[in-house]
KELO-923167 format. One record per residue: z negated, x, y of N, C-alpha, C in turn; residue in one letter; chain. Coordinates in steps of 0.001 Angstrom, whole numbers, always signed. Atoms other than C-alpha are relative to their C-alpha. Layout:
residues N
+---------+---------+---------+---------+---------+---------+---------+---------+---------+---------+--------+
|     n_w |     n_u |     n_v |    ca_w |    ca_u |    ca_v |     c_w |     c_u |     c_v | residuo | cadena |
+---------+---------+---------+---------+---------+---------+---------+---------+---------+---------+--------+
|       Z |       X |       Y |       Z |       X |       Y |       Z |       X |       Y |       a |      A |
...
+---------+---------+---------+---------+---------+---------+---------+---------+---------+---------+--------+
END
This chain:
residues 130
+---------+---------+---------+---------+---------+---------+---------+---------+---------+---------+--------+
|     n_w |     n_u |     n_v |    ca_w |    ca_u |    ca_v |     c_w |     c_u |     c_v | residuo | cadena |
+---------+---------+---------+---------+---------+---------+---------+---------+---------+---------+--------+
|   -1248 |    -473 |    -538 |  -49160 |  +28988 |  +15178 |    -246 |    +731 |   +1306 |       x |      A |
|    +250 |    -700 |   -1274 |  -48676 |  +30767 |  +18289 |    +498 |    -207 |   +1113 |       x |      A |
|    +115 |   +1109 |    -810 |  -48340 |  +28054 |  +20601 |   +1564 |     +43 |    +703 |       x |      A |
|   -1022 |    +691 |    +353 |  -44619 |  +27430 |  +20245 |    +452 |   -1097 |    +103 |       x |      A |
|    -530 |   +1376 |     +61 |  -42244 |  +24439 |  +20202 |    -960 |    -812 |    -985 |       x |      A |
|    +618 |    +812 |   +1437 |  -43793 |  +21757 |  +17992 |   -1506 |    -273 |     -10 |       x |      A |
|   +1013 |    +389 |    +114 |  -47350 |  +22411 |  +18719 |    -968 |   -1235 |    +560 |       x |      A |
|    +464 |   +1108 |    -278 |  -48173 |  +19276 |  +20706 |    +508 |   -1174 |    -248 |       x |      A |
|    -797 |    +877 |      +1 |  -45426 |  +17114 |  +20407 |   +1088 |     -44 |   -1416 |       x |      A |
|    -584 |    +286 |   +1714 |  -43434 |  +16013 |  +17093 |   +1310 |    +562 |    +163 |       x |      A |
|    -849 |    -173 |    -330 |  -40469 |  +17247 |  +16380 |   +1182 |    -853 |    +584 |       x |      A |
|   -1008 |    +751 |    +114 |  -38283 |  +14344 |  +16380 |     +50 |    -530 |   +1674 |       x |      A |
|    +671 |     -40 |   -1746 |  -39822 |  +14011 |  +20778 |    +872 |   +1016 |    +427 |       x |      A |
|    -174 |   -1033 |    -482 |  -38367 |  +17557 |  +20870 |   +1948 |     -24 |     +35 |       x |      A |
|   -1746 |    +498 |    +613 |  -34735 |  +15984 |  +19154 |    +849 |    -501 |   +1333 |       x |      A |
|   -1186 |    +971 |    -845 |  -34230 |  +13288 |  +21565 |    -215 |   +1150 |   +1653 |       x |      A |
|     +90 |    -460 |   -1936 |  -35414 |  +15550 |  +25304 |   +1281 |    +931 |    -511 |       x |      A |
|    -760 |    -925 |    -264 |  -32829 |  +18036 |  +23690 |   +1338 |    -737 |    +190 |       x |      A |
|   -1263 |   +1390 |    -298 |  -29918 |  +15105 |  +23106 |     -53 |    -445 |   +1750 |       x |      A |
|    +366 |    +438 |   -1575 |  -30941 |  +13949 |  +26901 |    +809 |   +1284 |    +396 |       x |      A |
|    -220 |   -1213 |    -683 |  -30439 |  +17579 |  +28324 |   +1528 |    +526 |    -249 |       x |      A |
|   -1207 |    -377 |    +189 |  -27751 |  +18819 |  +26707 |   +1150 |    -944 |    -222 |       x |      A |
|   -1315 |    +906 |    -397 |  -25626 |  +15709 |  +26038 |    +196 |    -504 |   +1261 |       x |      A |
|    -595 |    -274 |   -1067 |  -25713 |  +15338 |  +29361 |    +406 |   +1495 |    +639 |       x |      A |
|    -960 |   -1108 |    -295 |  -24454 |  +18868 |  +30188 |   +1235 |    -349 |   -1022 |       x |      A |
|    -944 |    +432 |    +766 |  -21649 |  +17529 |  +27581 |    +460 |   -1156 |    +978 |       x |      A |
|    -562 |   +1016 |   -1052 |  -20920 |  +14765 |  +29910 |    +376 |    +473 |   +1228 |       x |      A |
|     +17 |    -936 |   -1638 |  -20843 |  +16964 |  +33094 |   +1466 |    +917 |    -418 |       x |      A |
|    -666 |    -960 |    +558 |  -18724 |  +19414 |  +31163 |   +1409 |    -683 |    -420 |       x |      A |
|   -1394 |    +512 |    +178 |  -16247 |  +16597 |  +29938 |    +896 |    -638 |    +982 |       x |      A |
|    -858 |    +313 |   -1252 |  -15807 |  +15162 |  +33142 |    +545 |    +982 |    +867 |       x |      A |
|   -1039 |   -1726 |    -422 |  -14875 |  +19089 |  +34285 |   +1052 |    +146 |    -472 |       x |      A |
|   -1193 |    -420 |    +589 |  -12455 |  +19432 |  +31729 |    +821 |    -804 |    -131 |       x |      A |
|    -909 |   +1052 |     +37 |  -10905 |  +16077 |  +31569 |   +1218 |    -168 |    +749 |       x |      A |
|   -1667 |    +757 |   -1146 |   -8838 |  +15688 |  +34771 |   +1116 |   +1446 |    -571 |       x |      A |
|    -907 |   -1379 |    +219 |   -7482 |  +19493 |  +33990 |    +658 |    -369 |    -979 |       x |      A |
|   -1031 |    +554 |    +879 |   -6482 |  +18605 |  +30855 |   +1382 |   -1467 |      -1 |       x |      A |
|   -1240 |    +907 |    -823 |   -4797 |  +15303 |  +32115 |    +953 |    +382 |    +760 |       x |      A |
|    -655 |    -849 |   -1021 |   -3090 |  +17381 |  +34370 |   +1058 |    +720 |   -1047 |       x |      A |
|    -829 |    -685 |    +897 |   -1871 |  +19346 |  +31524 |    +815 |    -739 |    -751 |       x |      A |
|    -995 |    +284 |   +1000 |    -532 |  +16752 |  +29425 |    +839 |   -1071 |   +1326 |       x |      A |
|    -578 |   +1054 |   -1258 |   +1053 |  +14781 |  +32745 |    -381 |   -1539 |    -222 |       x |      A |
|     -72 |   +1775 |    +325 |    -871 |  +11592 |  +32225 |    -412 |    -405 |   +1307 |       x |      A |
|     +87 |    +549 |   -1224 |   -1453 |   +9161 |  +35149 |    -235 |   -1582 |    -369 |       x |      A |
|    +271 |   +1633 |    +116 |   -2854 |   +5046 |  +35710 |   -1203 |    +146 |   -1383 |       x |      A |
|   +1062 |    +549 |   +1612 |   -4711 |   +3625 |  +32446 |     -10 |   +1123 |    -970 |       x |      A |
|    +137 |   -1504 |    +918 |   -3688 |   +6723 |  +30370 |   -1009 |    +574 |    +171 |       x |      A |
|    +538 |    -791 |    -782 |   -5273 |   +8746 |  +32324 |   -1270 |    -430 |     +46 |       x |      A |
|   +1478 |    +660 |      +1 |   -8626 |   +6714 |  +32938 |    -432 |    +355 |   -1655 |       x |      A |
|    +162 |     +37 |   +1646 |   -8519 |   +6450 |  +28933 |    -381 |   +1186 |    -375 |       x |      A |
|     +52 |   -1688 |    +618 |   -8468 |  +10079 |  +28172 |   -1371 |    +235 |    +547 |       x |      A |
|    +954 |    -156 |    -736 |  -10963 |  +10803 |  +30884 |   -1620 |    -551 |    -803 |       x |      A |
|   +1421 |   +1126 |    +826 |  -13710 |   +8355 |  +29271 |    +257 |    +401 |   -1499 |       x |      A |
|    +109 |    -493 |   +1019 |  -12789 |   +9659 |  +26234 |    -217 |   +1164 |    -155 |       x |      A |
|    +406 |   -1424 |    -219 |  -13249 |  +13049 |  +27134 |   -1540 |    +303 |    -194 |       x |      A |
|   +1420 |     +10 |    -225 |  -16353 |  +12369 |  +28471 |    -911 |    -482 |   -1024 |       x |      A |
|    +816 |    +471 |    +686 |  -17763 |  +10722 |  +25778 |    -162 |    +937 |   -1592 |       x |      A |
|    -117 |   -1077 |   +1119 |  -16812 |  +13028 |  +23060 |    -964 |   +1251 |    +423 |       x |      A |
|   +1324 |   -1482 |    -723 |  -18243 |  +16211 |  +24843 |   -1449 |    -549 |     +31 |       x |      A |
|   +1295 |    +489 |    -196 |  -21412 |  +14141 |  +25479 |    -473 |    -351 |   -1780 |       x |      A |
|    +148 |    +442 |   +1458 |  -21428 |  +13162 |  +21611 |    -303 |   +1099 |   -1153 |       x |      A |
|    -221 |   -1335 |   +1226 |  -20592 |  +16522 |  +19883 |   -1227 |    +973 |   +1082 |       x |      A |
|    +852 |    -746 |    -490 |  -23109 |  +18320 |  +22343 |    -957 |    -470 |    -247 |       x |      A |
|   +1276 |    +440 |    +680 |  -25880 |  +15916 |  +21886 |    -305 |     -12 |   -1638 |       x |      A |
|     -92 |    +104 |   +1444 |  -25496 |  +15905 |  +18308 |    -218 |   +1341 |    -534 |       x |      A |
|    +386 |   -1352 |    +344 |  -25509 |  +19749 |  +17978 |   -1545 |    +108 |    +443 |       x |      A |
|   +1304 |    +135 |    -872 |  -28162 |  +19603 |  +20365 |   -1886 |   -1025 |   -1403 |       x |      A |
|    +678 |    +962 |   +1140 |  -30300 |  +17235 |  +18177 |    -158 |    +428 |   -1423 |       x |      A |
|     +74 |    -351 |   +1403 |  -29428 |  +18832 |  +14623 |    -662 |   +1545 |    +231 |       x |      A |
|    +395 |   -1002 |    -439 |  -30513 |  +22316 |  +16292 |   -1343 |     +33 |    +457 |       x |      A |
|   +1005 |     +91 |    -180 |  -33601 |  +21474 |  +17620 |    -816 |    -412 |   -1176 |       x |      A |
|    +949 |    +441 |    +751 |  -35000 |  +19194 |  +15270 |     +18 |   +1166 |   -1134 |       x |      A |
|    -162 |   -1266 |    +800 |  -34093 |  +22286 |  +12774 |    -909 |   +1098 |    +503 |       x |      A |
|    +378 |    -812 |    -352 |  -35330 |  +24945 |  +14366 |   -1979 |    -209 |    +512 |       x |      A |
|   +1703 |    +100 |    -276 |  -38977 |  +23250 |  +15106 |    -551 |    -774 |   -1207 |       x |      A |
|    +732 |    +433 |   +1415 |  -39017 |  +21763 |  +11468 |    -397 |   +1458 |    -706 |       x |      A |
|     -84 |   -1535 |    +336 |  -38332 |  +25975 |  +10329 |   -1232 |    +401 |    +819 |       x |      A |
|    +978 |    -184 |    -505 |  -41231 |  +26450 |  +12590 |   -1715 |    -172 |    -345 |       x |      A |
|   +1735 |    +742 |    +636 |  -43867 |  +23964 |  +11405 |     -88 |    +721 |   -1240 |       x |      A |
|    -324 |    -672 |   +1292 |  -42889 |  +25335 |   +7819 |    -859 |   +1206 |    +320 |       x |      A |
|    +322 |   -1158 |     +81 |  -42967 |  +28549 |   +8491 |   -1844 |    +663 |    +633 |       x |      A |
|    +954 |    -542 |    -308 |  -45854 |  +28899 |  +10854 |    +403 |   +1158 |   +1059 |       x |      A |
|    -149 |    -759 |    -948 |  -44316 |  +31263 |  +13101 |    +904 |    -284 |   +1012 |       x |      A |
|    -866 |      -9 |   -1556 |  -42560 |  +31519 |  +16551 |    +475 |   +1173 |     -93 |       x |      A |
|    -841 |   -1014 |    -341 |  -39561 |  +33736 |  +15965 |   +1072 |     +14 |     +75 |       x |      A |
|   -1444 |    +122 |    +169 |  -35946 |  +34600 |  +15639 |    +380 |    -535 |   -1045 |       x |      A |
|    -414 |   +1318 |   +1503 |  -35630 |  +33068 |  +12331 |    +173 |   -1199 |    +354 |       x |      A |
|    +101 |   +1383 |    +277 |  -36411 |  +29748 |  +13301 |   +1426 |    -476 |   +1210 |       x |      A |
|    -920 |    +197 |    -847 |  -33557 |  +30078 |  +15998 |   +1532 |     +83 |    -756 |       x |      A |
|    -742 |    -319 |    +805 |  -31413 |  +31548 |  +13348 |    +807 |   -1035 |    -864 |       x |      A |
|    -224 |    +951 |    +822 |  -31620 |  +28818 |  +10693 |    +257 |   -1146 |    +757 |       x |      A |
|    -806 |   +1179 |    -652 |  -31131 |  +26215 |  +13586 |   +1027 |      +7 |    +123 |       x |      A |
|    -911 |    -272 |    -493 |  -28454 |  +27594 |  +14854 |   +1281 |    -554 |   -1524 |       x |      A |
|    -513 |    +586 |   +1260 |  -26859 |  +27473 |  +11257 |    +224 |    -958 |    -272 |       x |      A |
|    +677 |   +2085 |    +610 |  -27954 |  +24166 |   +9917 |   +1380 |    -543 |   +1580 |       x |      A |
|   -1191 |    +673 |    -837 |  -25888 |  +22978 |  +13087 |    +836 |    +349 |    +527 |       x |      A |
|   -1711 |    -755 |     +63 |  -23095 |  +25241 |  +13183 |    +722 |    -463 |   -1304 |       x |      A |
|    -486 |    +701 |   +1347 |  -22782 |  +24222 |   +9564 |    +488 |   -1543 |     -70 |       x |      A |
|    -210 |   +2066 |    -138 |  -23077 |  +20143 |  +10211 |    +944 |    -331 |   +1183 |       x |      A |
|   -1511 |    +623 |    -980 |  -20235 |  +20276 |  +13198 |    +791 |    +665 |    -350 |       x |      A |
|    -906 |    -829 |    +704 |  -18297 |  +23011 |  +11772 |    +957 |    -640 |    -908 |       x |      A |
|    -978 |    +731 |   +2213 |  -17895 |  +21304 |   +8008 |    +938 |    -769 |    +125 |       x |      A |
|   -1263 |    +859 |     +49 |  -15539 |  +18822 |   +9927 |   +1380 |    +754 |    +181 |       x |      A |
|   -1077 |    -467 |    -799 |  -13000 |  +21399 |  +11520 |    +454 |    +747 |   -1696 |       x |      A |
|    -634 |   -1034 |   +1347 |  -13039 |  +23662 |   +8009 |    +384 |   +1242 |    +777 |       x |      A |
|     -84 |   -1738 |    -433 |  -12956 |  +26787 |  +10321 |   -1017 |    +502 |      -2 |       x |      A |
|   +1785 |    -978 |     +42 |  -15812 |  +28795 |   +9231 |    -330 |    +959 |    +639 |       x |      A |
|    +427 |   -1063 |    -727 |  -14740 |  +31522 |  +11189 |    -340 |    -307 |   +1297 |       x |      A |
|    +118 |    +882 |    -970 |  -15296 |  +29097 |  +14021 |   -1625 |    -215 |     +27 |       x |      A |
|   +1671 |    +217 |    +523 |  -18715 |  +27881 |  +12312 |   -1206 |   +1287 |    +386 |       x |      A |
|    +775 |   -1158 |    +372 |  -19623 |  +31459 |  +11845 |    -629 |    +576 |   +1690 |       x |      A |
|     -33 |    -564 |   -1099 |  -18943 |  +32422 |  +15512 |   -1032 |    -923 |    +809 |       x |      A |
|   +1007 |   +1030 |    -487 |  -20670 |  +29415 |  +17393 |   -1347 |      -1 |    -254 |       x |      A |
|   +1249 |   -1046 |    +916 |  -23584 |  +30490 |  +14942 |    -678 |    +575 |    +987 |       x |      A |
|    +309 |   -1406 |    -332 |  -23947 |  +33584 |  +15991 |    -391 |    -263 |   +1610 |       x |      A |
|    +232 |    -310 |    -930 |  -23614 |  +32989 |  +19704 |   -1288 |   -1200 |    +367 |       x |      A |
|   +1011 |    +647 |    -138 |  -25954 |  +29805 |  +19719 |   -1493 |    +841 |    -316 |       x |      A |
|   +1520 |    -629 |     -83 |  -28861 |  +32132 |  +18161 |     -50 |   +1053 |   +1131 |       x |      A |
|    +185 |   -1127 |   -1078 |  -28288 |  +34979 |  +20319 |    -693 |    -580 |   +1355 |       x |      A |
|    +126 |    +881 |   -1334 |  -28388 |  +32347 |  +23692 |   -1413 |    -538 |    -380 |       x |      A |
|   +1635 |    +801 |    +253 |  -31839 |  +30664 |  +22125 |    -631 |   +1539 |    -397 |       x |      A |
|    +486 |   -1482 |      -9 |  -32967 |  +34425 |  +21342 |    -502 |    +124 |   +1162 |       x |      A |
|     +53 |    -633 |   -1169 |  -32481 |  +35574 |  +24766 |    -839 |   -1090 |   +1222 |       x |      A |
|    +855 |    +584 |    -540 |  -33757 |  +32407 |  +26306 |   -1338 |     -34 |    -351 |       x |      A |
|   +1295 |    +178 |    +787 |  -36723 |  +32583 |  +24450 |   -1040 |    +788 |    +125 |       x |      A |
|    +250 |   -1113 |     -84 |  -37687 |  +36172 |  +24817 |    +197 |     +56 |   +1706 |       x |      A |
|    +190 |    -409 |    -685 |  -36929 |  +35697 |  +28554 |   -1261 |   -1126 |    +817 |       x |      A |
|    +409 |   +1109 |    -627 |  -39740 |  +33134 |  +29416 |   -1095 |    +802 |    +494 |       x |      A |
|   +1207 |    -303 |    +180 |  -42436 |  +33941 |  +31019 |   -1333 |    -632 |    -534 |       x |      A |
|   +1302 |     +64 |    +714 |  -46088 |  +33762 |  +30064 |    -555 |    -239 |    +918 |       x |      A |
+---------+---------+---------+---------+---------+---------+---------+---------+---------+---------+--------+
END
């Protein structure tokens, strides 16, 4: 290979640091959006705490979980394949646009999230240095 994700470390190593990383930016992100939204629906006391912790835990859940079905995807498409390219960002991206998507039934939702997850692992990818 051409010394790529995957080549020292297993994929399923590469699963959980991405669950770590990004479900916590899902936790950071739900405790951002939580009080706003509380705000929006006028809750206040125990409500309010409730939502909050539920906020937070959801965002931290559905991000690590993308996070996790995306990686381990994209560095199994790797070992397979043998190469380090946009494909293997492609078919991640998929594979776990497809597996959080399939609950909402908006594909044009699926489709979009897709699209912008490979582009964002594209562009990070292509901007690393050497």
């Amino acid at each position: 290979m051409e010394g790529g994700i995957g080549d020292e470390v297993s994929c399923s190593t590469i699963a959980v640091d991405a669950v770590l990383r990004i479900g916590t930016a899902g936790v950071i992100w739900g405790s951002c959006s939580g009080p706003y939204e509380a705000n929006k629906l006028g809750l206040s006391g125990v409500a309010r705490a409730s939502f909050l912790a539920k906020s937070v835990g959801r965002h931290g859940c559905q991000w690590g979980l993308f996070a996790a079905i995306f990686s381990f995807t994209r560095c199994g498409v790797q070992r397979y394949r043998g190469h380090n390219d946009w494909v293997n960002a492609l078919v991640g991206g998929a594979v776990a646009g497809a597996a959080i998507g399939a609950g909402t039934r908006n594909w044009k939702q699926v489709a979009g999230v897709t699209g912008l997850v490979c582009a964002l692992c594209h562009a990070a990818e292509d901007s690393r240095s050497l």
